[in-house]
Structure formats: structure tokens, C-alpha cells
N, C-alpha and C positions, 0 to 999 in steps of 0.2 A: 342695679340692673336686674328685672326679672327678665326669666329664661322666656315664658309665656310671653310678654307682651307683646303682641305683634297687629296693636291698631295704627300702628305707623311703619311703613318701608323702613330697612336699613339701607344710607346710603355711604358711597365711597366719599371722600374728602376730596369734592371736586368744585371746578368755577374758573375760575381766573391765572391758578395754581399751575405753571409750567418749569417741566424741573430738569430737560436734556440741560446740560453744560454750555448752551448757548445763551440761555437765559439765567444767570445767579441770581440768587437774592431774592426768590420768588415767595410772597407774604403768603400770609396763612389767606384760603380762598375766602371770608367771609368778611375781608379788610380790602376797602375802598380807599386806594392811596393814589390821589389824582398826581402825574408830576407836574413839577413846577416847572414857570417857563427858562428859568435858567438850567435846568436839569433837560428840558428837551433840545435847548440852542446849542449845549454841550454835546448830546447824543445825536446830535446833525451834525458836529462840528467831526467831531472824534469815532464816531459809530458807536455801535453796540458794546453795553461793557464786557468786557471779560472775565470769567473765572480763573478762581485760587489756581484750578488742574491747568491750565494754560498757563503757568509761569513757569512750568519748565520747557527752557528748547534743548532741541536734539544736539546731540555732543558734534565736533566738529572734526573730519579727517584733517591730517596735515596740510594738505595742498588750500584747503577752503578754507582752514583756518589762518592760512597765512594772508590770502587777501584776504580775512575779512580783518584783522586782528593790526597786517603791516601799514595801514594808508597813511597814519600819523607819521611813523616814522620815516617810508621810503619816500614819502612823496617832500622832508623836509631836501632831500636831495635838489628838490626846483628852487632853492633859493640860498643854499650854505654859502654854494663858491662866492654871489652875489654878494653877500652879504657881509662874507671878506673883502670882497674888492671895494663895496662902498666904504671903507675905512682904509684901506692900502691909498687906491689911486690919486685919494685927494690931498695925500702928503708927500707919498713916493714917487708918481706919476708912471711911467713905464716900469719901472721898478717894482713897480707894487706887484704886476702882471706876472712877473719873474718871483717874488716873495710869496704870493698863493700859491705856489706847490711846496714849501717848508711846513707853511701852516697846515695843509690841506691832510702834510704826513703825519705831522702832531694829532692832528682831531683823528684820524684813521686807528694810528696807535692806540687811540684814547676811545675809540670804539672798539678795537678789538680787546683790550681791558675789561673794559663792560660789557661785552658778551660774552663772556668767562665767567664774569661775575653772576650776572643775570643768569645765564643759562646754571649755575648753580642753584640759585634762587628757586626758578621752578621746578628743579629737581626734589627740595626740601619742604617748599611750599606750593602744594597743589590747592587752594583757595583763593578765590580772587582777592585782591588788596593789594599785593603787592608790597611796596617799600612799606606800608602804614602796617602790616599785616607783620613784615621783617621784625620792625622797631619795637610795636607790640610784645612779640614772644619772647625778646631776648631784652629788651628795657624798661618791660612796664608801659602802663596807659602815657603818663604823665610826655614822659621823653618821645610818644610817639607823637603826638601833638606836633612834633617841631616835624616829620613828615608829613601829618594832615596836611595844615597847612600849606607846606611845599607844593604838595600834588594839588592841594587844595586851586594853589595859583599857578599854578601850569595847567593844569586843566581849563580857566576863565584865558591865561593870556596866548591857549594851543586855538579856540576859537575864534581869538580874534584875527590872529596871525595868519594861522590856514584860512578864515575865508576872506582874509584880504590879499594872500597870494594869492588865492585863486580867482578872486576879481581882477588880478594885476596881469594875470594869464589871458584871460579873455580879454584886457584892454590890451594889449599887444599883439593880438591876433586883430580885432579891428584897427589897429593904427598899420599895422602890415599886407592889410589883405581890403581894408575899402578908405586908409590913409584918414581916417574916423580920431580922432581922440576924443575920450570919454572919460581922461581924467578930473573931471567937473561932476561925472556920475558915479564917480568908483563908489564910494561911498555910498550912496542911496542902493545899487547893487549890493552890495556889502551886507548891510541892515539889512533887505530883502532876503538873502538868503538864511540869514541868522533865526530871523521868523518864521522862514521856513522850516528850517531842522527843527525849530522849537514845535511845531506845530504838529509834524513829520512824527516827534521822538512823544507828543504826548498821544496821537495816535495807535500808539505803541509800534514801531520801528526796533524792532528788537538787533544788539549789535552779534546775531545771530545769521542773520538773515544772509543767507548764500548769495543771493544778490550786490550787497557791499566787496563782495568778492571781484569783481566785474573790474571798477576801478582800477583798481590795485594792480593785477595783472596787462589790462590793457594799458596804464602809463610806463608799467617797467618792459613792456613789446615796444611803445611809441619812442620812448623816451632810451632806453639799449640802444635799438638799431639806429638811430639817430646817431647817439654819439661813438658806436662802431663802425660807422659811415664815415662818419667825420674822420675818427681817428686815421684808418684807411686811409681815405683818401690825404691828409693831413703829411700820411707817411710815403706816400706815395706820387701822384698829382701835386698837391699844396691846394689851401686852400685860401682864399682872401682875408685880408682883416676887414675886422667890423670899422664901418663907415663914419661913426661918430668918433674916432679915433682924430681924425682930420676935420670932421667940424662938428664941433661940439655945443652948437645951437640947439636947441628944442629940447634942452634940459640935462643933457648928460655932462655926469661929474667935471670938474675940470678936472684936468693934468696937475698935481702936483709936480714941484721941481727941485726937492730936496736931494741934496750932490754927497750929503757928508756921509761918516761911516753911520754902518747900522749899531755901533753900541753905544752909541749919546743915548742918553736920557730919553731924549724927544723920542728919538726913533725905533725905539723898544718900547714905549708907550703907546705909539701907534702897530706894530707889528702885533702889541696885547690886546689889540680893541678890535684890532681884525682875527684875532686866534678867537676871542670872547663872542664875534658876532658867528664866525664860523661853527658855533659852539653848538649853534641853534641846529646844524645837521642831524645831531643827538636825540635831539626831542623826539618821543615815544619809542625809544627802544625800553622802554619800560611797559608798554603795552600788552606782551604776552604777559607778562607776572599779572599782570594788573584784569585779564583775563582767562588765566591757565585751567579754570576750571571748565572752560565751553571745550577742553580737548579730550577725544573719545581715549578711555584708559588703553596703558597706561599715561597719564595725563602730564606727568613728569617728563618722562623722557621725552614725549613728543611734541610737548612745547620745548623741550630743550633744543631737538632736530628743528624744529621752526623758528626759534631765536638764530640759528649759525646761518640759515636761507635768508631770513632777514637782513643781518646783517651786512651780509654777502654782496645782496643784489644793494643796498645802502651806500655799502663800500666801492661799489664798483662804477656805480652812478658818478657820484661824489666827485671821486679820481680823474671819471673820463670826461667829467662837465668842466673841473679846475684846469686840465692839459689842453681842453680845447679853448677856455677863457684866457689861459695865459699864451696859446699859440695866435688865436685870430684877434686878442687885445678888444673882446667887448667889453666893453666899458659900462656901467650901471647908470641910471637914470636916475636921476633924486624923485621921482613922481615914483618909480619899479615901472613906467612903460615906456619904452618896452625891456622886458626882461633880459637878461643873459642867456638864459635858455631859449626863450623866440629869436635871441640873435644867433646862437649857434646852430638852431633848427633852420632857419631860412639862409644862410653862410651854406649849410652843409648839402640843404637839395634843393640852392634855387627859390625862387619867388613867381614862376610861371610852372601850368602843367603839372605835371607829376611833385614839384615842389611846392605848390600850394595846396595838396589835397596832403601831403606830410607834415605841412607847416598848420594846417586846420587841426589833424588828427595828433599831434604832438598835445597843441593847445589845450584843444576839447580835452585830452586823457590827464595833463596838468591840472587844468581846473576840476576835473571829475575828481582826483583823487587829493584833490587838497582842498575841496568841500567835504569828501567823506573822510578825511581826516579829522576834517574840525567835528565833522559827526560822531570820532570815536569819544573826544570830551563827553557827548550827550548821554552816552553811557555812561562811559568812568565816572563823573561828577556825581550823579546820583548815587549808585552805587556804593562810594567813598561817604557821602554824608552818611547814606543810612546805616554803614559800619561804625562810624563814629558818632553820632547820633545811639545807636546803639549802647555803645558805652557810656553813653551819658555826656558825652564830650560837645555835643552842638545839640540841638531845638529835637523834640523829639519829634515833631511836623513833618521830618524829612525819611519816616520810618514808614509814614502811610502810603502805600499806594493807592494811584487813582483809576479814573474809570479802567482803563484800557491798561491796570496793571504795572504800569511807570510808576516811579516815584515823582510823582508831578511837581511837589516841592522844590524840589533839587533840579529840574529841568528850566521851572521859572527864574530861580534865582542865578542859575548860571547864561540863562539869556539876559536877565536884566546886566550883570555886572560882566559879561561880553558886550552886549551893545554899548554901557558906559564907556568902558574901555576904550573900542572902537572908537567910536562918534570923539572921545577926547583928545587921539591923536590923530582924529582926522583920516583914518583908514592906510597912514603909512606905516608900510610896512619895516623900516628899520627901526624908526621909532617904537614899534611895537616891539622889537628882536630885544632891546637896550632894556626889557622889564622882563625878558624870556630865560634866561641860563639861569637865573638864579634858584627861582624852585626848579626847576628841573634835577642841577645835579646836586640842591638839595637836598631831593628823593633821593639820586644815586650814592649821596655819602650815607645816608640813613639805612638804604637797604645792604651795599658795602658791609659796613660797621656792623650790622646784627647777623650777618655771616658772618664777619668773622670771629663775632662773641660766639656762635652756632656752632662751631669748627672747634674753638678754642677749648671748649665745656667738652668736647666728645674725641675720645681716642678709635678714630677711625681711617682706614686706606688712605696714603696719600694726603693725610693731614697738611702735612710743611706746604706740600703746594696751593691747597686752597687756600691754607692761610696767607700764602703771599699774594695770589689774584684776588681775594677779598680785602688784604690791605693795602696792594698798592693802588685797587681803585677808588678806596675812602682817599688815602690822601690824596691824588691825583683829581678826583673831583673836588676835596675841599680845597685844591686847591686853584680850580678855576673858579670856585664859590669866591673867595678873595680876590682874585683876580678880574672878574667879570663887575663885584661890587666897588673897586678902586678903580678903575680903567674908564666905567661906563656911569659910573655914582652922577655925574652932573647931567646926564643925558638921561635921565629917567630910572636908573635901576638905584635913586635913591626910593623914591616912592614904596619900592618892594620891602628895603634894607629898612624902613621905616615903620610898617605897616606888621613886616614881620611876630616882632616880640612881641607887639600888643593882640596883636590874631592867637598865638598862643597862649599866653595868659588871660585870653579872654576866654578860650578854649577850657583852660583849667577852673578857673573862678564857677563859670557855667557847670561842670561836672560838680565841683564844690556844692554848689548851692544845691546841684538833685539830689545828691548825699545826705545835702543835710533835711532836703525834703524827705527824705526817705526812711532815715534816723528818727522826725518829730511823728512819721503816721504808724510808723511801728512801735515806738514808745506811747504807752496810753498818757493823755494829760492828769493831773492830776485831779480833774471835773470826773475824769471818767470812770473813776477810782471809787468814787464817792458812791453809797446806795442810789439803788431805783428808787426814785418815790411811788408812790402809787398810784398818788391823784395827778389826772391829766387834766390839762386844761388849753381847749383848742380856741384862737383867737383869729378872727376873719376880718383882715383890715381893708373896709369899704369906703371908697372914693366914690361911688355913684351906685346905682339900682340899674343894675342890668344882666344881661346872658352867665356874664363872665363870676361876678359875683354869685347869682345864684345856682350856679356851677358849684363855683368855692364852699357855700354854705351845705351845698349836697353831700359833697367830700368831703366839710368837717362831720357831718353826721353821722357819713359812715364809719368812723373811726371809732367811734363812742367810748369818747373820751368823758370824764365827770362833768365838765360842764363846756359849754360851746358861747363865744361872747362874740358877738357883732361891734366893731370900731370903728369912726371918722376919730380920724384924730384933724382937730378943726382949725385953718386957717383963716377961714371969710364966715363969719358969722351967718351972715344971709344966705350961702351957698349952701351951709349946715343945715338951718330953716327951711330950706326946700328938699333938701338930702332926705331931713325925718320924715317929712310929709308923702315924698313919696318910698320912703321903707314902711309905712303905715299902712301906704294902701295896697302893697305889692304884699307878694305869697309868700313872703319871707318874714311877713311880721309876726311870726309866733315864737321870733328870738327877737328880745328886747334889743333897739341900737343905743351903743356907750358913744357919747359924743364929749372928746378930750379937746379944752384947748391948747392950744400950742401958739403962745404970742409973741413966741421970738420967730415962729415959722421954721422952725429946725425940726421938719418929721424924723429924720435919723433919730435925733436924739431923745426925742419924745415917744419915740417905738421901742427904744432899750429901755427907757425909764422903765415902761408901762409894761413890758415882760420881766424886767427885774424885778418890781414889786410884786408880780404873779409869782414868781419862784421863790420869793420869799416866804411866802406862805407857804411854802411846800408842794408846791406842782411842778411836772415836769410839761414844760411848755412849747406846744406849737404852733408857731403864727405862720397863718394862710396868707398868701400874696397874691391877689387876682393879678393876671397880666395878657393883656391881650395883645395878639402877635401879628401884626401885619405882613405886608410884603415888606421886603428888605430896603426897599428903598423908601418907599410911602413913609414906613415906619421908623425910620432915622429923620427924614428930615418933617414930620410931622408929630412923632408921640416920644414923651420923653421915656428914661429907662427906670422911671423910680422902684419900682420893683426891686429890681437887683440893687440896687445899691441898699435897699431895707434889709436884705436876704446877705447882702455882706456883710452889716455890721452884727446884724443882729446872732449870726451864726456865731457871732466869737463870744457869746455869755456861756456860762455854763447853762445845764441842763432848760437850754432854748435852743428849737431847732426850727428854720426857718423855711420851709416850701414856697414854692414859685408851683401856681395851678393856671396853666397858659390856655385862653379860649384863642379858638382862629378865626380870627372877626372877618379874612378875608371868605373863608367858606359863606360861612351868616351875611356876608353881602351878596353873595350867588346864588344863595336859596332864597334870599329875599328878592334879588331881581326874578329869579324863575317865579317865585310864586305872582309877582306885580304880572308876569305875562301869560300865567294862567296855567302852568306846568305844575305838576306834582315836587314838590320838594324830596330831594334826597334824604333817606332814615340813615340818621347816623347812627355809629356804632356802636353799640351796647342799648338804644332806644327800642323802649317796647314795638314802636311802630317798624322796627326792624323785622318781626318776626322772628327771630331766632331766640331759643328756649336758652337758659342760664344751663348749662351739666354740671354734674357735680364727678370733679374730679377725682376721688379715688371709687370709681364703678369697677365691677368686677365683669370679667368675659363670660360671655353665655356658656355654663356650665354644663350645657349638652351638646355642645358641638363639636367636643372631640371624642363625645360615643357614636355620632356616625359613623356604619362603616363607607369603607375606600370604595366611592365607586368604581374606578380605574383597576381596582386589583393588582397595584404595584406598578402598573404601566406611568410613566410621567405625563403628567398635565400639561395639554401646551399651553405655555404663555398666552396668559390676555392681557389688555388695556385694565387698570384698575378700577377704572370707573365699570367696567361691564361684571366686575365679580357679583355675587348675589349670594345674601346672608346663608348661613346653614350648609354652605357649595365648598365643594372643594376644589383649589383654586392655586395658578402657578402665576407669579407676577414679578417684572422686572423693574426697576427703579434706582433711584437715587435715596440715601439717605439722608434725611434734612437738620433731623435734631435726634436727638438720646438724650434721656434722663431715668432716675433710678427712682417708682416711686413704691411706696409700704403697699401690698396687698395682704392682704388677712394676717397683718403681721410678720410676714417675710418678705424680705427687696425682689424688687421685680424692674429688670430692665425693659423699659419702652423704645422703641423706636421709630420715628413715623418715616413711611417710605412713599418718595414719589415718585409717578412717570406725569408724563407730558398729556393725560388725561384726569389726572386727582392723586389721590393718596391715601394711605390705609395702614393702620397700627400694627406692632409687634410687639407682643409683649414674651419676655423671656421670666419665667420664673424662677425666682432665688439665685438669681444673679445679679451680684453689680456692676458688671462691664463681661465683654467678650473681646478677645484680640479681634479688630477689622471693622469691628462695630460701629462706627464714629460718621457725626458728618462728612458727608462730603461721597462716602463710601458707593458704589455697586456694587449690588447684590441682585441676584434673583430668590422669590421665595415660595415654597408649595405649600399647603396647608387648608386646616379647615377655617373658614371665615364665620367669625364671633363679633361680637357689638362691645365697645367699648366708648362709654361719655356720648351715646347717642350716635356712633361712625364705626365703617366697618372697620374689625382688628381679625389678627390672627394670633393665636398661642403656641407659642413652641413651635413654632413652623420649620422644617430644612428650610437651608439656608446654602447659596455659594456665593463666595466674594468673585466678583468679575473685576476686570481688569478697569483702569480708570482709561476715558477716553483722551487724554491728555498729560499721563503719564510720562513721568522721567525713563531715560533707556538706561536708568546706571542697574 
């Protein structure tokens, strides 16, 4: 760069180039990246993508954090007692009515266990994970697996469940309030709302969002006072039984009529299948662990305080929904419509008046809060993959996020195998419960257990007691883990018990194999061990005389390698004869064409030949693969992929390396239709007809432009637009940082940095440094300085600098 030349303006690095946090990803301005129409149907579908700085959300107070964090769990409240008594009544008959508050006291016990446990958990572990996160630190990857998993299928069968209770809610409200049944559409319902959330969570729905909170508290208002109502009056007044008691047409259970004692065989095997379905009350009391890090510090204790609130309102639900199914003897439906809960909502205020605007408002807050339950899966699931993904334990797919910052991988695949689910039992809900306890309080024996290894390792306060709530709720879950798989094994929770071992070990094999991926690319082969040879030798294998080849023959030339060889390797003799004839007459003929037959028609294998005999001669060899790339669909079901499959085999020779040099024939049909209608064709990029001059990378900064003095005399410059700086000025400008690298100036490193605002962008160059703390993409900064020329575009040297705060900053 000379300091003189000044028959050309200095300009900012401006055009197209938008750099506020609204817009990521913004290409260098002199790059023409049209999108594609699957990238626009997305960006209508989903909105605007968002940036990196927008994936942290703000931490959560207690009260917010519990509706957003409890819907899974309080809202399984609307279907436990039920789901006792669909296994009670149709053996015990009244009986059964009377045997759901035994049971009811057991599960209670067994929640208060587990929130002992848990609320240790998050005291210990303030990372989201959860049980996968417990098993981890205190067992190793391998043994965490068998938690993956667990949550893995609580997660897929918590969506199926909650939005089929909560479809079961709203058909009970239409079969109560316009005498509708719509159990012919549960289902199509069901599926509908599943695409919904799928759609919702790839939007980005963050399980942040103070709104999820709304839920939660309006069904534990609906649904309390409801059953404080009840109770009251229950104790006081009396209140009716439910009507299908006395005629049990239009689907409700029948009456069992078993007389003998309860400790037969039989009748302990059904009291275990009602404890087992009752089981399902439990589900997401593992939800703060598995969220504890959205809670504002300290994040321990106050998800600890929000697990006993939880509980609490869980328990108390629970209690007063089983006292009033076992006082007014509503009976369960084999369809779930109408519900136990729609029957003690309308029993408690009526079906007229003031009783139907409680019996709507019950509903609505049921259904509300066991769709946003099933919403809390659409978190968890992703989340859990890309932990274990992480580790190398499942597909590394589920690590990228997408537009809107989701892990979209994990969103899809937990809608696909929720709808399977669904759709395969047909949207009933106890059939769904019969595949439900078993991950569940397989999580809780996994998270259990590595507390109490946690405790065991460390001499601290109160040891002996953790130890004992950390172990008796391993054994007390394994041991409805047994219980739930013998009781309910022919009812569907074989499917689970079956699927289990091989999900892990598949888990493991998959980690195996990146291992050993990882093992071969960090060990050199023993090709690569061997000297460089000297001689190169570039080969450009040609199917036809066109754009894309003489492309390819460009880019071997620039290489300049010892010698450049043009190939058909030739299947159809006549096709060859016309091949040469026109490589003769094209601008390529000033490299002879090698025309190889191949009479078996096996190009793979006649493309190794013909670079192994190159390399034998002592060259190190590169063969060019013209490939031209259509649109996605065009291109599948119209052009085969031979390229890549030459670029596969041929990669595995030693010193042969194989490029793919892709033209975009869909562009070259868009400049050819604009030209057929008389329009200027677009210059592509790097084309002289571009106009933009080649720079040469290491230029040096106008070596006078920091003897100007200060015009301001110490006053500070205000801020301008980048694009309005002007060369030799001295200049105060705020932006984004895009890219940094370290490059040699006169022999010593010099940190670069290019910086944008929402008008262009403009170089930093720091001298004789290789990094600065704060320096990095992504960064705000403001900068003052004298403006210099660097590669043809304004720079500054040494400029002050302050880092500004990111606009989407974390509050920890």
C-alpha cells in the first residue's frame, strides 16, 4: 500500500453487510448469496433466525419458576386417582373405591421420599440434566446410559400421555356442557396439538418463557378450589354420587364383584397394577433437576424451595381428587370421557349457572396445563440428546442448533416417535400409563443411587440421613421398577422392558465407534508417514465439454502442479468420438484429452487403476471431479451422484486425493433465461466482469496516518455510522466484531479485527499481538482512532477500544 496513492477514494466495507444481533450471519458485502426456496419457506414458517447472544434467557424467581418448570408434574394430578381406579373397579367393584386411599397413601409416601431425594439433587447438582447428569459423575458415561435412556422414554411417552389427557379433558367438557361426544376425534385432536408444539418449540418457545407459567397456576386455582369445595361441602351438606355408578351404559367400567380376602394372589396382583398405574402421579417430579439451572443464584437452594412447593400443591391435589373419587364413587370410562375430574367438577358445583362457567374453567385450565406439560418434553428431550450426543453417546445431529436456536434435531425426532406412539394406542390414555412408570422411576433409581454414592465418598453434616433418603428411594423405586414391569409386562410395559437393553447398548456401540473414529484420525496412517513426493500430478476426469469442466481445468491450473491430464474414461465408444471432437473444438484444447477404455464399465474401478499407476511413478496425485449441483429435488430424481462415489473410493489410495469442484447449473440456467429475455446477466464472483480488483493480503496501514495530529484535542469523537468515516479523519465507531485473525506484518503478528455496524465495516489492526482478552467474534466494542487503508478498505491501527456490553447477554 502506498501512503501517496490517492487516485482512488478509500471506502468503508459496506453493501449488503448488516451486523445489529437481528441479523447473524451477515456475508462479506461483495458476496451475492441468493436464498433458496427452502431457506425462505423456513423463514416464513419460523421467522428470522436468531443469534448465538440470544440463547441465553434470563434466570427465573421462585414463584415463575415453579409454573413454568411444575405443569408436568402437578398437572399428572388430573389423571393418577383415575388411573387407579381403571384397574381397582373392574375387579374389586365398590371395593376398589374404598382400596384408592391405601394406594393413594403409598404413592404420597413415595413422593415424599422423592422429594428428599430430589431436592438434594439440586442442591448438589446446579446443571441441567438431571438424573443423566447424577449417573454421569458418580458412575461413569457408560452406566449413565441406562438413565439416558429412561428419560430418554419418559420424555417421548410424557407427550403422548399429557396431550392425550388433555384431549380427554376437553372431550368431557363437550360431552358435559353441549352432550357432544368426540371420542371418534380424540385422536385427530391429539396429532394436532403435537404439530403444534413441534412447530411452536422449532419457532423457538423457549421453556423460559413467563408465559408457560399462566397454566400451571390457573389449574392448581381451578382445580384446589374445586376440590376444597367439594371437600366442604362433602363434610358438611353431602354431596351425590356419580351417576354412572347406577348405569353404566355409554362406556364406564363395569363393577367388579370380587367378595374374597385381599391377600389371594389375585387380589394383590390387581391392588399392584392399580399402585403401578397410580405411579404415573410421579411423572416430572424430576423436572426442576432437569431444569435447575433457569433458577436466579443461588440456584441450588431455590430450586430446592420450589421442589417442596411442588410437591406440596401435587400432594394435596392427589389426596383431595382420591377422597372425593372414593366418596362420590366416580367411576372411569374406558374411552377417559368423561374424566374423574369432570365428574367431581360438575358433582361439586352443579351443571347449570355458576356451575358450568367452573365446570368450563376447571376443563380449559386441565387441558391448558397438560398440553404445557407435554410442552415441558419439547425442552427436556432436546436438551438430554445434545448432553449425550455430546459425549459421543448418540448422532452428533442433535448438537446443532437450528434456525431459531432449538435443537431442531431432537424436536423432530421426539415428534415423530410421540405421534408413533400415539397413533399406535390409539390416543388411550391408560394404555399409554402401562409403558409410562418404567423410565420414569428408572430416572429416579439412577439419580437415587449416584447420591448416594455422592454422600458415601464425602464426610459431611448429616451424612447417615442423606444416606438413608438417597437409599431408600433407590430401593423403593427399583422397586416399583419390578413391580410395574411384572404387574403390567402383558399390557404393554413389555414393549419398554424389551427395547430397553438394546437402546443402551446401542448407546454404547455408537460411542465405541466415535472413539475409534477418533483414535484412526489422530493416529497418522501409515501413507502418511511416507515422504512428500515432489511431482504432482493433477487429473480432471471429463464426462462432457461444458461450464463445469472448464471450471475444473481452471482450478487444476491454478494449482500448478507438474503436469495437468484431461480423462474420459470410456464406456460407449461413439459417445468418446464425439466427446473428442468437441474437446478439439472448445478452449480447452491446449490440454491433450486421455480417453481410457473401461469394457467391463466399472468407472470406480478404472479410476483407481489409473491413479495407482500415476503414483507409481512417483507423483502425488489429484484427481478433479466436475459435479454439478442442481436443486435438491431435480437433482435426485434426474442426475446420478457419480462424483462422490469416485471421491470415495479413490480417497482410500495412498498419496491420491480426491476433490469434488461443484458448478451450480441452477444459477447458469437463470442467467441464461435473463439473457434469452434481454437482461444483463449477473458477474459472478471472483469474474473480471465483476469489477472488483484482486488485494493482496498482507498490505500494510497508511504509515501517516497516525502523525496526524488530534483534531478534537483530547475531546472524544462522537460516534458515526462506519460507512460515513473518511480516510486520514479521525473517527469514533461502534459495532460488532465479525471475524479476528493474526496476520505477519513486517515480520511481527498483528492482530486484525474486522468490525461491523448496520451501515459496513472497517479493519483493526493491533500490532504485535496475537489475541486480546474480549477481542473475539461476536464481541461489542466501540472504537476511536485514526482511519488507514488496509487491502484496499478503510482500517484503523491501534485504535482505543471499550468492550460494550452484548445486547442479549446472560445476567449470571
Amino acid at each position: 500500500m502506498s501512503s501517496t496513492s490517492t487516485a482512488e477514494p478509500k471506502k468503508a466495507r459496506s453493501g449488503a453487510v448488516t451486523v445489529p444481533v437481528a441479523t447473524p450471519g451477515a456475508l462479506a458485502p461483495d458476496v451475492n448469496l441468493p436464498e433458496s426456496l427452502g431457506y425462505r419457506v423456513k423463514k416464513r414458517l419460523l421467522g428470522t433466525p436468531l443469534v448465538n447472544d440470544q440463547l441465553h434467557g434470563e434466570k427465573l424467581s421462585n414463584p415463575v419458576a415453579l409454573g413454568v418448570l411444575a405443569p408436568d408434574c402437578v398437572s399428572s394430578s388430573a389423571y393418577g386417582t383415575e388411573q387407579m381406579l381403571t384397574q381397582l373397579v373392574p375387579y374389586f367393584g365398590t371395593v376398589g373405591f374404598i382400596l384408592v386411599m391405601p394406594v393413594t397413601g403409598v404413592i404420597l409416601g413415595l413422593l415424599l421420599l422423592l422429594t428428599l431425594c430430589y431436592r438434594d439433587v439440586v442442591r448438589h447438582y446446579t446443571k441441567a440434566g438431571g438424573a443423566y447428569v447424577v449417573a454421569r459423575e458418580n458412575f461413569g458415561q457408560k452406566v449413565a446410559q441406562i438413565a439416558a435412556v429412561a428419560l430418554l422414554i419418559d420424555y417421548i411417552v410424557t407427550v403422548a400421555v399429557q396431550i392425550a389427557a388433555g384431549t380427554d379433558a376437553i372431550a368431557s367438557w363437550m360431552t358435559f356442557t353441549f352432550h357432544v361426544n368426540i371420542d371418534s376425534w380424540k385422536i385427530y385432536v391429539s396429532v394436532f396439538v403435537i404439530i403444534l408444539l413441534c412447530f411452536g418449540n422449532l419457532r423457538g418457545i423457549r421453556e423460559a418463557g413467563r408465559s408457560f407459567a399462566v397454566p400451571a397456576y390457573f389449574y392448581i386455582a381451578a382445580a384446589g378450589v374445586t376440590v376444597l369445595v367439594g371437600l366442604v361441602r362433602l363434610a358438611t351438606t353431602g354431596l351425590p354420587q356419580a351417576p354412572s355408578l347406577h348405569d353404566q351404559a355409554g362406556g364406564a367400567l363395569p363393577l367388579g364383584s370380587y367378595t374374597g380376602t385381599l391377600l389371594q394372589v389375585t387380589a394383590v396382583l390387581w391392588i399392584l397394577k392399580g399402585f403401578a398405574n397410580g405411579g404415573s402421579s410421579l411423572t416430572g417430579l424430576e423436572a426442576i433437576s432437569n431444569g435447575v439451572s433457569v433458577f436466579k443464584k443461588p440456584a441450588g437452594r431455590n430450586a430446592a424451595k420450589t421442589m417442596i412447593w411442588m410437591s406440596t400443591a401435587l400432594g394435596s391435589l392427589v389426596l383431595g381428587i382420591s377422597i372425593l373419587a372414593w366418596q362420590l364413587k366416580t367411576n372411569p370410562y374406558s374411552s377417559g370421557n368423561p374424566t374423574v375430574l369432570a365428574q367431581i367438577t360438575k358433582i361439586t358445583w352443579g351443571g347449570h349457572g355458576f356451575g358450568f362457567v367452573m365446570l368450563t374453567l376447571v376443563q380449559l385450565a386441565t387441558a391448558l396445563i397438560l398440553y404445557t406439560g407435554g410442552n415441558t418434553s419439547f425442552n427436556g428431550f432436546p436438551f438430554l440428546t445434545s448432553f449425550v450426543a455430546e459425549d459421543n453417546f448418540l448422532p452428533r445431529q442433535f448438537l446443532v442448533r437450528g434456525h431459531r436456536l432449538a435443537f431442531s434435531n431432537g424436536i423432530v425426532v421426539l415428534t415423530i416417535l410421540s405421534l408413533a406412539l400415539l397413533i399406535g394406542t390409539g390416543g388411550n390414555l391408560t394404555s399409554l400409563v402401562a409403558l409410562y412408570a418404567i423410565g420414569v422411576f428408572t430416572g429416579f433409581v439412577m439419580a437415587s443411587a449416584g447420591l448416594f454414592k455422592y454422600h458415601w465418598t464425602r464426610n459431611e453434616p448429616h451424612r447417615w440421613w442423606k444416606l438413608f433418603v438417597a437409599g431408600s428411594a433407590c430401593v423403593m423405586s427399583f422397586a416399583v421398577v419390578v413391580i410395574f414391569a411384572t404387574v403390567k409386562f402383558t399390557e404393554g410395559a413389555w414393549m419398554v422392558v424389551i427395547v430397553f437393553p438394546p437402546a443402551v447398548f446401542g448407546l454404547i456401540q455408537l460411542n465405541k465407534r466415535y472413539r475409534r473414529e477418533a483414535e484412526a484420525l489422530a493416529k497418522a496412517p501409515a501413507s502418511a508417514e511416507l515422504p512428500t513426493r515432489t511431482q504432482t500430478s493433477v487429473m480432471v476426469l471429463v464426462d462432457s465439454v461444458d461450464l463445469a469442466v472448464i471450471k475444473t481445468l481452471r482450478y487444476a491450473r491454478s494449482l500448478r502442479p507438474t503436469e495437468v491430464r484431461a480423462v474420459h474414461l470410456m464406456v460407449d465408444n461413439l459417445y468418446a468420438e464425439q466427446l473428442r471432437n468437441q474437446w478439439d473444438a472448445s478452449q480447452a484444447a491446449d490440454i491433450p484429452l486421455e480417453v481410457i477404455e473401461v469394457p467391463d464399465r466399472r468407472i470406480r474401478r478404472a479410476a483407481m487403476e489409473l491413479a495407482a499407476r500415476e503414483t507409481a511413478e512417483g507423483y502425488e496425485v489429484t484427481v478433479l471431479l466436475p459435479r454439478r449441483t442442481y436443486s435438491p429435488i431435480v437433482g435426485r430424481l434426474l442426475h446420478d451422484r457419480t462424483a462422490d462415489r469416485l471421491a470415495e473410493v479413490l480417497s482410500t489410495l495412498p498419496h491420491v486425493v480426491a476433490t469434488i469442484v461443484p458448478f451450480d447449473v441452477v444459477e447458469a440456467i437463470e442467467e441464461l433465461e435473463q439473457a434469452e429475455k434481454g437482461h444483463k446477466p449477473k458477474a459472478r464472483e471472483g469474474d473480471a466482469a465483476a469489477g472488483k480488483p484482486r488485494s493482496t493480503k498482507k498490505m500494510l496501514l497508511d504509515a501517516e496516518c497516525t502523525d496526524i495530529p488530534d483534531p478534537g484535542h483530547g475531546v472524544p469523537v462522537p460516534v458515526s455510522p462506519i460507512s460515513s468515516v473518511q480516510w486520514r479523519q479521525r473517527a469514533a465507531v461502534e459495532g460488532r466484531i465479525r471475524s479476528v485473525a493474526v496476520s505477519p506484518v513486517k515480520g511481527s503478528p498483528a492482530l486484525e479485527a474486522e468490525l461491523y455496524d448496520a451501515s459496513g465495516g472497517i479493519t483493526l489492526v493491533f500490532y504485535g499481538r496475537r489475541s486480546i482478552p474480549g477481542i473475539e467474534p461476536g464481541a461489542i466494542m466501540r472504537v476511536e482512532g485514526m482511519v488507514g487503508e488496509m487491502e484496499g478498505h478503510l482500517a484503523m491501527a491501534n485504535p482505543t477500544y471499550k468492550l460494550l456490553p452484548r445486547e442479549h447477554g446472560d445476567d449470571e
